[in-house]
FIDREN-502523 format. One line per 3 residues: their letters; for each residue x, y, z of C-alpha. Coordinates in steps of 0.2 Angstrom, whole numbers, padded with zeros to 4 digits. Each point is the difference from the previous one (the first is absolute). Layout:
<rs>
A> X,Y,Z ~ ... $
</rs>
This chain:
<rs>
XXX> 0000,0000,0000 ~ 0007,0014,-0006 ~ -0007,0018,0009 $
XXX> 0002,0018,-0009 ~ 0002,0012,0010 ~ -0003,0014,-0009 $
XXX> -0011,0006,-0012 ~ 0006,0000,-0018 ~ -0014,0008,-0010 $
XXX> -0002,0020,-0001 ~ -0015,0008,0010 ~ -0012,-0007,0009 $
XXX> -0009,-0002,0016 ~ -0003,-0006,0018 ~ -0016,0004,0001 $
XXX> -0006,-0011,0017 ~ 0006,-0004,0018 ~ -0007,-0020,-0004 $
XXX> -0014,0002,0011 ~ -0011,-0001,-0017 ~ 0007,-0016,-0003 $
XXX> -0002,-0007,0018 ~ -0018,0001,-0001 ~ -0002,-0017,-0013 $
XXX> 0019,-0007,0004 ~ 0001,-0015,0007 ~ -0019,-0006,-0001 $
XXX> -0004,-0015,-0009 ~ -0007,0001,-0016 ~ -0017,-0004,0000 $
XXX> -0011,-0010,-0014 ~ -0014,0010,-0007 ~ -0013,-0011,-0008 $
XXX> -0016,0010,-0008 ~ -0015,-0005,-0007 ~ 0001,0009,-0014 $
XXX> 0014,0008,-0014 ~ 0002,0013,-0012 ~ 0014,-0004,-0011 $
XXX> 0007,0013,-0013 ~ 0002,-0002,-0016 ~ 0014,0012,0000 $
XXX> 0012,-0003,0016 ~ 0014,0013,-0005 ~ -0005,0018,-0011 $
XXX> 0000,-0005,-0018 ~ 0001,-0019,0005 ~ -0017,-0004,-0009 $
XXX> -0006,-0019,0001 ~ -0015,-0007,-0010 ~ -0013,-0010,0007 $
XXX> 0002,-0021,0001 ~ -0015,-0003,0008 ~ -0019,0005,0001 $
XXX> -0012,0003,0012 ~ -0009,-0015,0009 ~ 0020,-0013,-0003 $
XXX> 0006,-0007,0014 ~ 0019,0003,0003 ~ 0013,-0008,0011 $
XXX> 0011,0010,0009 ~ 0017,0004,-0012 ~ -0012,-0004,-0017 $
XXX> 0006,0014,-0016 ~ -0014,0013,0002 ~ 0007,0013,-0011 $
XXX> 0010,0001,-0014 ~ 0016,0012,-0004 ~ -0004,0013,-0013 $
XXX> 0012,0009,0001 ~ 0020,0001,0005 ~ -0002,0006,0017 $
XXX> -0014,-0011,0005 ~ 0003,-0019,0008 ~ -0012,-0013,-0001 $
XXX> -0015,0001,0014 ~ -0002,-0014,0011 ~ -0016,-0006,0010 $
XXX> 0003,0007,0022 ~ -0010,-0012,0004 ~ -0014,-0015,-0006 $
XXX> -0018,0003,-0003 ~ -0012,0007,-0010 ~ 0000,0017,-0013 $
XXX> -0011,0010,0004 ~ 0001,0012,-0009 ~ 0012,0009,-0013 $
XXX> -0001,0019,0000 ~ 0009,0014,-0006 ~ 0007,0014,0016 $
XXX> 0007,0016,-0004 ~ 0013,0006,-0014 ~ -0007,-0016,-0009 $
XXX> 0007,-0013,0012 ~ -0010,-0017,-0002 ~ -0003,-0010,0019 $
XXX> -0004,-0015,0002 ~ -0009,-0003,0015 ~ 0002,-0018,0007 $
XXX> -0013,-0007,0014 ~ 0013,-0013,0011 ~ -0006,-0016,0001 $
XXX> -0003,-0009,0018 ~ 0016,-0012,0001 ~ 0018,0010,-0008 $
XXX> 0013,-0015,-0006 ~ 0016,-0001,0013 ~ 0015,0008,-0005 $
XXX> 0017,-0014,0000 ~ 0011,0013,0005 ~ 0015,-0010,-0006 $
XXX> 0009,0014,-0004 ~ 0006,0003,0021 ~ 0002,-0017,0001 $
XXX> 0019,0001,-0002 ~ 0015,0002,-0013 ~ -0011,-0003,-0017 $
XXX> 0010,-0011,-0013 ~ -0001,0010,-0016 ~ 0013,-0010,-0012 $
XXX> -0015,-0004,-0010 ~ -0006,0017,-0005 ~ 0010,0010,-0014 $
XXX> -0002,0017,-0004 ~ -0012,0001,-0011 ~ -0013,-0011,0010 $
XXX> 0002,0011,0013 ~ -0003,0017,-0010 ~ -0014,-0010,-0010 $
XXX> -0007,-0006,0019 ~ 0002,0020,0004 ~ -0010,0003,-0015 $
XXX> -0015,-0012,0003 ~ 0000,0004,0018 ~ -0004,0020,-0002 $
XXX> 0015,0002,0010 ~ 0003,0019,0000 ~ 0009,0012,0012 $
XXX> -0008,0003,0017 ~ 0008,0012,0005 ~ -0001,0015,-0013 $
XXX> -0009,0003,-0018 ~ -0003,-0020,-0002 ~ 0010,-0005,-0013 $
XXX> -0002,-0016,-0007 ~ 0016,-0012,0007 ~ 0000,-0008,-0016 $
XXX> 0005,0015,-0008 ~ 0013,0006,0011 ~ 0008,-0017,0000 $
XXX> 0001,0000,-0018 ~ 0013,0016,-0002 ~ 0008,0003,-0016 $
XXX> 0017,0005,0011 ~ 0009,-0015,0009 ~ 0000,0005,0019 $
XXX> 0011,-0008,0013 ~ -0009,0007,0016 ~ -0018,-0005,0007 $
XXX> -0005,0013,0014 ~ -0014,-0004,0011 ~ -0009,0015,0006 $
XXX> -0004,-0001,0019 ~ 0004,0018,0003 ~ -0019,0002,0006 $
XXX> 0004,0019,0000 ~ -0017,0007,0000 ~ -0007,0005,0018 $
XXX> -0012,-0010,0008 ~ 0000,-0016,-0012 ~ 0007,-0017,0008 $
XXX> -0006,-0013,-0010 ~ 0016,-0004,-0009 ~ 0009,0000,0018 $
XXX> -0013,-0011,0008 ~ 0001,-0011,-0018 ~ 0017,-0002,0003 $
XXX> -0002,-0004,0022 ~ -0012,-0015,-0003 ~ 0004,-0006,-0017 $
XXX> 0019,0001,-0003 ~ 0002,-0018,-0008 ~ -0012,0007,-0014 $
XXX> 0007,0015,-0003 ~ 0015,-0007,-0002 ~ -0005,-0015,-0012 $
XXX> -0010,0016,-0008 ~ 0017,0008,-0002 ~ 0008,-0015,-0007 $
XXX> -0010,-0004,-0013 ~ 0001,0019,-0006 ~ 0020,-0001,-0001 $
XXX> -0004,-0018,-0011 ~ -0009,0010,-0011 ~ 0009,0018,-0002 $
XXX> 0015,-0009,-0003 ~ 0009,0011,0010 ~ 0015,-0005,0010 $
XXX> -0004,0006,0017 ~ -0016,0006,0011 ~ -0001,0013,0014 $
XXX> -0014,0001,0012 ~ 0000,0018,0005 ~ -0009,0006,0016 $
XXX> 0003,0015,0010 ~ 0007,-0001,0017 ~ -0017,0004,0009 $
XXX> -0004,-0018,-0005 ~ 0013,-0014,0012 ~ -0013,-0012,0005 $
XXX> -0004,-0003,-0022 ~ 0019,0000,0000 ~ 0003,-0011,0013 $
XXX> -0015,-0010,-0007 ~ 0009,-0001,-0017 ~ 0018,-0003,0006 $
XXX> -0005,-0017,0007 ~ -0008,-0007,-0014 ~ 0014,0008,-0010 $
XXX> 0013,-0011,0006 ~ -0010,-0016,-0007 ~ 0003,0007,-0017 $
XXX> 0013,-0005,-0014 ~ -0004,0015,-0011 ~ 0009,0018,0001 $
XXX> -0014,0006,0008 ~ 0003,0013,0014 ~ -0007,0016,0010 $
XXX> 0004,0017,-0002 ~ -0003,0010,0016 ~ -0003,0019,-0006 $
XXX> -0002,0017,0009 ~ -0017,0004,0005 ~ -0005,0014,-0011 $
XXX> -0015,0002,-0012 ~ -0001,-0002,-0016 ~ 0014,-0015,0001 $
XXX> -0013,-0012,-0005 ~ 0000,0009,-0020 ~ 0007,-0007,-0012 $
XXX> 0013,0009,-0004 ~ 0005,0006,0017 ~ 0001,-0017,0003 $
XXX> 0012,-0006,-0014 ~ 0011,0015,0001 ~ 0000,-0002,0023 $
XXX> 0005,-0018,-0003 ~ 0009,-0002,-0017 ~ 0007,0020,-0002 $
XXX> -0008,-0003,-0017 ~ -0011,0012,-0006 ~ -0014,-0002,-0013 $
XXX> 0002,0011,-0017 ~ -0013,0015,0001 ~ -0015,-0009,-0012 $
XXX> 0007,-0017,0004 ~ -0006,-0017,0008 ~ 0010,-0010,0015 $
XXX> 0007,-0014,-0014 ~ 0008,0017,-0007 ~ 0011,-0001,0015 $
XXX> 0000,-0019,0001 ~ -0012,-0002,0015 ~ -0018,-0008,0002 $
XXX> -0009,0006,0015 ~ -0015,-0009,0007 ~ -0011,0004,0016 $
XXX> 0002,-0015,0013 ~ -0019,-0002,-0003 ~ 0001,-0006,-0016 $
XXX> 0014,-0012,0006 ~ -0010,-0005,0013 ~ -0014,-0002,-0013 $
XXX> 0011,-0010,-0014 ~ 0003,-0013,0013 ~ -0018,-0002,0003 $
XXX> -0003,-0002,-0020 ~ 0014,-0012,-0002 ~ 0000,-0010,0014 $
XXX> -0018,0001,0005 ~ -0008,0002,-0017 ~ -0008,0017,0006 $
XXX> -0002,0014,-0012 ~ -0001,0018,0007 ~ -0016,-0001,0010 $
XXX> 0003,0008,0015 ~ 0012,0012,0010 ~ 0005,0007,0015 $
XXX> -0007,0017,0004 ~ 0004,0013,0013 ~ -0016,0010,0010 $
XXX> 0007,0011,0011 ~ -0002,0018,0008 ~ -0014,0007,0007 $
XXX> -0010,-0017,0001 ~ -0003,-0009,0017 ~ 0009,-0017,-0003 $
XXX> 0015,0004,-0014 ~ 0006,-0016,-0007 ~ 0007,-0011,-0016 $
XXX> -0015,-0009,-0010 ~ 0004,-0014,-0014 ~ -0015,0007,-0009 $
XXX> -0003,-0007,-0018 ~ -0003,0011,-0015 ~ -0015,0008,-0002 $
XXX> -0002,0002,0021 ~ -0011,0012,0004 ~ 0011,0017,0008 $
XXX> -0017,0002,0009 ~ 0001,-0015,0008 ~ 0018,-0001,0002 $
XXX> 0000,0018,0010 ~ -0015,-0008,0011 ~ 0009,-0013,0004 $
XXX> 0013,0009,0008 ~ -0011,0007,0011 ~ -0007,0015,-0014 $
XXX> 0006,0017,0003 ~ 0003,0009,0018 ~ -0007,0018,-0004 $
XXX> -0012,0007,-0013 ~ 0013,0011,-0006 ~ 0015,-0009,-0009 $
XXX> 0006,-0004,-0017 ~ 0000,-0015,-0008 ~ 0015,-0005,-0012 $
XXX> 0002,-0014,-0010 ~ 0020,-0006,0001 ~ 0012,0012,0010 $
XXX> -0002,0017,0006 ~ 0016,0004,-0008 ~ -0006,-0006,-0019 $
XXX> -0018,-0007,0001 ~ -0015,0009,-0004 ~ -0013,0008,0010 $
XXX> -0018,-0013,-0003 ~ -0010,0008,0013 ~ -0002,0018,0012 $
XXX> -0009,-0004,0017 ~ -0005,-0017,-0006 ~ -0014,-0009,0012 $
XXX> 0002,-0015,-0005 ~ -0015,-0003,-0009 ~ 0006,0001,-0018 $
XXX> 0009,-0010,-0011 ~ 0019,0006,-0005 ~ 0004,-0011,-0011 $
XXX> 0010,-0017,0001 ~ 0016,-0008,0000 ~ 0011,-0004,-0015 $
XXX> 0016,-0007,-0002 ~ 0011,0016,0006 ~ -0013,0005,0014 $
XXX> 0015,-0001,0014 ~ -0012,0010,0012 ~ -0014,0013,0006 $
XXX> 0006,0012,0013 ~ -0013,0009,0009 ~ 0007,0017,0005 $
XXX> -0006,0017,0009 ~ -0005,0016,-0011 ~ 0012,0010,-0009 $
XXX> 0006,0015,0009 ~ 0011,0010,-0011 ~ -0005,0010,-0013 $
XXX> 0007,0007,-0015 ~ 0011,0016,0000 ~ 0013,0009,-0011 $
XXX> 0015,-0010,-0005 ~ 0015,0009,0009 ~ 0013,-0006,-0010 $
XXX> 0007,-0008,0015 ~ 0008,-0016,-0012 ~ -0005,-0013,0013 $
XXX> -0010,-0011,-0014 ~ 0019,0001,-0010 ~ 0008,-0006,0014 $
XXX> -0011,-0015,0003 ~ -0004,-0006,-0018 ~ 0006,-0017,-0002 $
XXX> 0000,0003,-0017 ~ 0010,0018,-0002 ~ -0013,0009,-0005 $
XXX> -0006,0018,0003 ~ -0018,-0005,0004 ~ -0006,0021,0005 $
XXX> 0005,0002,-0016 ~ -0008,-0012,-0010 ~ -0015,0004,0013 $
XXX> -0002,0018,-0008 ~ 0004,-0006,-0017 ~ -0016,-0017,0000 $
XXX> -0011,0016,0006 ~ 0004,0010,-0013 ~ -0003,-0015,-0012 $
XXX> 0018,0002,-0007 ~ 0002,-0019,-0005 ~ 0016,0007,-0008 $
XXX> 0007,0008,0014 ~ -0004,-0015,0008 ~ 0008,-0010,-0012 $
XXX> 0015,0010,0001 ~ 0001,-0003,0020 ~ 0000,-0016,-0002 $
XXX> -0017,-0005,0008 ~ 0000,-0016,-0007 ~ 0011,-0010,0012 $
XXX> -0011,0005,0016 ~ -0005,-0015,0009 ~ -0013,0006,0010 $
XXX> 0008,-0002,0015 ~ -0008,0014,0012 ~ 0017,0008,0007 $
XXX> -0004,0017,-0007 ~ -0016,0001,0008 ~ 0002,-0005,0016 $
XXX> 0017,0011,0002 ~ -0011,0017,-0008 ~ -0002,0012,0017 $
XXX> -0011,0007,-0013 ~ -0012,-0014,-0002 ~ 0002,0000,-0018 $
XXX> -0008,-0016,-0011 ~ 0018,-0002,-0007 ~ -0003,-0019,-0002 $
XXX> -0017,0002,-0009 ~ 0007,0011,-0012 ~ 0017,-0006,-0003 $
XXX> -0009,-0017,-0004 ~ -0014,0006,-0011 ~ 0015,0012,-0011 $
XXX> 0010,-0018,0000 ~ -0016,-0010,-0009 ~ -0002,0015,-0012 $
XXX> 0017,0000,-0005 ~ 0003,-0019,-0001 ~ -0018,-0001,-0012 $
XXX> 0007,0013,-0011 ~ 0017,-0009,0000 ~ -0009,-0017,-0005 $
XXX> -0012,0012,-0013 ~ 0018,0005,-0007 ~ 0007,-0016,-0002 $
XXX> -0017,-0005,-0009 ~ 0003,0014,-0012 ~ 0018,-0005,-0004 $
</rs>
């Protein structure tokens, strides 16, 4: 175990004293089981899926319900066995399908904790293939389909496993990693098989010695060059690029993809998750989900997709005061689903990437005059200047925008939580970095 002790990626921020983190760490993680699902037909923005079944089929749990129409999008997977009952269509054009669970669910083999998995019988390509079939796609970001990233056109000799967990208030990869080591680390195996890399990192941040310790001890079963990486504590180490240039000093060309610098990165979800598909023969179905904050009994749920949000926040107790917000993911990066929510409403349900729903009190600050302070350069992971890329998506300059570079923001939220002036630095910056990059793909069209 190697530990860095240092940061070695510009900017960033410490944005927490780990008492947010307290509140889930440590509890068990708890089986949801509803009695009913509503499972998207687009898991990831883009990621369309058609259809496989119709209303009135039965389905088994881990059955193909939805089809890849497009690049971004994986194949859609039955959370549980029952009856359609419906096939509807939600907002933006989304299609659900709502599954009614039937009475008796089949047992899960849970093979893949069982001990060191034997995987001389699986060749690349059966495992990218399996990755493909499965829906495997990334839990822990935009959802990319593993299949794909596995594929790269550029040889790559390093396989890191993002365990960073970064993002305040959200355990459910640390507790993943406390109860279930032997998975994740079959999980992790199986990915170094198939990235044909020569070596994997597990990378967590030092806040995190019980998963470490966990981790260690199953380590030292192991023949492969699998190993921990223990990094500073300090937000955003779990992006991707801050996490290839704080553990391999390498650094991704601006417009460019982690093979560019000869790495895969994979969330230790979907490690965890690739062991349950080849080992267990369990497709992406389910997933571990933080609910914490401003609830009464904060904890991890394995929840499958389609769970009810609504039903997940009630049973953590629902929410401790009329007055909160509700956000869907991190309170550094997520959204905001709900202002002084009651309980009473349904928010939505989880996906494949829904890693939490953090209930938090109301917002305080409010907006005033930039004064130019630089706080936001400072802090930008990425080098940017987001005040004025801030002043340039207002005014609609998608050149100026352009010219600052916009397009290599990762949305990380350091420049708003440093503003003294309360300035939606994030919002904007993010919204001038998907203008620019559409008129960058538009251009590329042209040519």
């Amino acid at each position: 175990m190697q530990k860095l002790f240092s940061s070695r990626f510009p900017g960033g921020v410490h944005p927490t004293n780990g008492s947010d983190k307290a509140l889930t760490s440590g509890k068990a993680i708890r089986a949801f089981h509803p009695q009913k699902v509503w499972i998207s037909m687009e898991q990831t923005p883009g990621g369309k899926c058609s259809p496989l079944i119709r209303q009135g089929d039965a389905v088994k749990r881990g059955q193909p319900i939805g089809k890849p129409e497009t690049f971004t999008a994986s194949v859609v997977h039955a959370g549980i066995s029952g009856k359609v009952e419906s096939i509807r269509e939600g907002q933006a054009g989304s299609i659900y399908c709502a599954i009614l669970a039937d009475a008796e669910q089949p047992a899960r083999m849970n093979q893949a904790s069982m001990g060191v998995a034997d995987l001389s019988a699986y060749t690349k390509d059966q495992i990218v293939n399996a990755f493909r079939e499965g829906g495997l796609a990334g839990m822990g970001g935009a959802g990319f389909p593993a299949a794909v990233k596995y594929s790269p056109k550029k040889p790559v000799d390093t396989l890191l496993i993002n365990a960073a967990e970064c993002e305040p208030y959200l355990s459910c990869d640390n507790q993943l990693m406390i109860e279930q080591p032997m998975a994740v680390l079959n999980g992790v195996r199986i990915m170094l098989k198939a990235s044909g890399a020569e070596r994997a990192l597990i990378c967590l941040e030092d806040n995190k010695p019980e998963a470490a310790a966990s981790l260690q001890k199953v380590l030292e079963q192991l023949k492969e060059s699998v190993s921990l990486e223990i990094l500073p504590t300090r937000y955003p180490q779990g992006g991707e690029r801050q996490l290839i240039q704080a553990v391999t000093g390498r650094e991704v060309p601006a417009g460019g993809l982690p093979a560019d610098a000869g790495v895969i990165v994979s969330n230790v979800g979907t490690a965890k998750a690739a062991a349950d598909l080849l080992l267990d023969d369990e497709p992406l179905t389910s997933r571990v989900v933080t609910i914490t904050g401003e609830v009464n009994d904060p904890g991890n749920y394995l929840a499958p997709v389609g769970s009810s949000i609504q039903e997940l926040i009630a049973a953590a107790g629902g929410v401790k005061s009329p007055q909160n917000r509700v956000i869907l993911g991190g309170p550094m990066t997520g959204n905001c689903i709900a202002v002084d929510y009651d309980g009473k409403t349904e928010l939505g349900f989880v996906t494949k990437t829904t890693s939490g729903v953090v209930v938090l009190p109301p917002a305080k600050r409010a907006e005033s005059p930039c004064i130019r302070c630089g706080g936001c350069v400072k802090v930008c992971p990425a080098g940017l200047q987001p005040w004025k890329i801030d002043f340039a998506q207002r005014r609609e300059d998608d050149a100026l925008c352009e010219k600052l570079d916009a397009a290599e923001c990762i949305a990380c939220g350091c420049c708003s939580y440093t503003c003294p002036a309360g300035r939606e630095l994030s919002l904007h910056t993010r919204m001038a970095r998907d203008r620019v990059k559409q008129i960058l793909r538009e251009r590329k069209v042209q040519k």
